[in-house]
C-alpha positions in Angstrom: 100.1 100.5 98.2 98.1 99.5 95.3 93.9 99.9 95.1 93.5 96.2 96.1 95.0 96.2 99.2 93.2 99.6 99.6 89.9 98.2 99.0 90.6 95.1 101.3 91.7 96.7 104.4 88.0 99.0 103.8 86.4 95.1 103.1 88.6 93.9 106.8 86.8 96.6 108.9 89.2 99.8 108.6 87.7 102.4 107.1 88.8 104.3 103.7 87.8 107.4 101.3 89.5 108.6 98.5 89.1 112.1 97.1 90.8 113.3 93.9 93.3 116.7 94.6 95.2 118.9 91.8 98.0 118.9 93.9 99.7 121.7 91.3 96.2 124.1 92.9 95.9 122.4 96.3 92.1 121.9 94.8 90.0 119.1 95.9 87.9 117.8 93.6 84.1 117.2 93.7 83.4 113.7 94.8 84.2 111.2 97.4 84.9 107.5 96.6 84.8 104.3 98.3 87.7 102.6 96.6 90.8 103.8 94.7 90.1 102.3 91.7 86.6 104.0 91.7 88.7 107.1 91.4 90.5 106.4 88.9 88.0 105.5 86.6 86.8 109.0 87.6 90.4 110.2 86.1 90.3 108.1 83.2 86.7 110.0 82.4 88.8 113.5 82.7 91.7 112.1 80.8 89.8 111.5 77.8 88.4 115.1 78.3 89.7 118.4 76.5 92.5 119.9 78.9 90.3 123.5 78.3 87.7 122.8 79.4 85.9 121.5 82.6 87.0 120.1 84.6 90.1 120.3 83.4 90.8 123.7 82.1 93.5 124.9 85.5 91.9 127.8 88.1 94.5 129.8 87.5 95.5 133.6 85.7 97.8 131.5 83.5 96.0 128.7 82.7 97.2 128.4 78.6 100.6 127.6 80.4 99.5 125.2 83.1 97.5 122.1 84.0 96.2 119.8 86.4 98.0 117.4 88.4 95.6 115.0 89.9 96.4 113.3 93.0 93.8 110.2 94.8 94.3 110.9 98.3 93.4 108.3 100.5 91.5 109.1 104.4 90.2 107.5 107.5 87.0 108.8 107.8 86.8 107.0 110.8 88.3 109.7 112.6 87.5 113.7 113.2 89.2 115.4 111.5 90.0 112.5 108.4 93.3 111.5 108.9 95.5 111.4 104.9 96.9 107.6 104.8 98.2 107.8 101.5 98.7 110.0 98.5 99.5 109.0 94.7 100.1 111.5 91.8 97.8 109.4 89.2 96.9 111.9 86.1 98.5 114.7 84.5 96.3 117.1 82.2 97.9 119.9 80.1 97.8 121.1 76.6 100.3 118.2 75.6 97.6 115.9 76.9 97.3 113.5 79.3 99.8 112.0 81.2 99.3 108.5 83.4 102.1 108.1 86.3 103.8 105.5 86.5 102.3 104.5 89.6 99.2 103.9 87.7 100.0 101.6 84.9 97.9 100.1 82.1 95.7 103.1 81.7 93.7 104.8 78.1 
C-alpha cells in the first residue's frame, strides 16, 4: 500500500499513525506522523545525514560495522493498544551510505 491510499483511508474516517523503527535495533524512533509520506521526508532528512552521527550513528557495541535499517510502520491509534497495519523497510544507513528500498522509489 502506497502513502496515498494511506493518507486517504486517514482523510475517509479510519484512523492512521506512522512511526519510523530501525528494524536491524527493534528502535522506535522519536516522532509520530500523520501521513507516510510525512515520514519519509523525515528519512530523506536522515539520509542526507552522516551515517556517524545522530541520529544515525547505530546503538550498538559494533557500530563501525553496522547501520540503521529504517522501517515506517503504520498504526490504528484508534484502538488500545495501537494495532501495526502495515510495515515498509524504506531507508538504509551505513558507512556505504544510504540506501532507498525499492518500495520507495524516486528518492535523493
Amino acid at each position: 500500500m502506497n502513502g496515498r491510499s494511506r493518507d486517504a483511508r486517514r482523510r475517509s474516517g479510519g484512523t492512521a499513525m506512522f512511526k519510523i523503527e530501525d528494524e536491524r535495533h527493534a528502535e522506535l524512533q522519536v516522532g509520530e506522523f500523520a501521513t507516510f509520506d510525512d515520514a519519509v521526508a523525515e528519512l530523506r532528512r536522515r539520509a542526507h545525514l552522516p551515517w556517524d552521527q545522530q541520529p544515525n550513528v547505530a546503538p550498538c557495541t559494533n557500530w563501525r560495522n553496522c547501520g540503521r535499517y529504517y522501517e515506517v510502520i503504520e498504526y490504528d491509534d484508534s484502538v488500545r493498544p495501537w494495532q501495526e497495519l502495515s510495515r515498509t523497510l524504506v531507508l538504509e544507513v551505513d558507512a556505504q551510505g544510504a540506501r532507498w528500498s525499492a518500495e520507495t522509489p524516486n528518492q535523493t
